[in-house]
Steps between C-alpha positions, in 0.01 A plus 500: 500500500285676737138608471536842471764394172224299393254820479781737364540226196101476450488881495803526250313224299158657470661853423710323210172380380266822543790662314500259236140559462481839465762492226312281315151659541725827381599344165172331457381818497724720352533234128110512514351655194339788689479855486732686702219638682347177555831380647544783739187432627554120592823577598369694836199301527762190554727748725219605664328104572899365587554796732133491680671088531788531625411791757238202578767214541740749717213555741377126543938437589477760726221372698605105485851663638293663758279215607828305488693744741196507734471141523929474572429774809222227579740216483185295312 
């Protein structure tokens, strides 16, 4: 297996787990005795924190794949 199958199975991995997580912070919150109000309210709060993350995570990969191409060009 090569490296870059290596990454592409990582990636795949920790998708399948963000995934997971989301669906069960959904049904946590959806069977929680609250009012529907309430609910909406967490509901894009969570979006809201999990989105402001992940835009987060995309930008640090960009930049390691950056630092990584520069340092290839470099041959260090």
């Amino acid at each position: 297996m090569s490296n870059n199958d290596d990454s592409n199975a990582m990636l795949y991995m920790l998708a399948g787990v963000g995934i997971g997580a989301i669906i069960g912070a959904a049904a946590g919150l959806l069977f929680a005795p609250k009012a529907g109000s309430e609910l909406r309210a967490d509901i894009g709060g969570k979006f809201s924190e999990l989105k402001g993350k992940t835009e987060e995570w995309v930008n640090e990969q960009r930049a390691k794949r950056a630092v990584k191409g520069a340092a290839e060009e470099l041959g260090v």
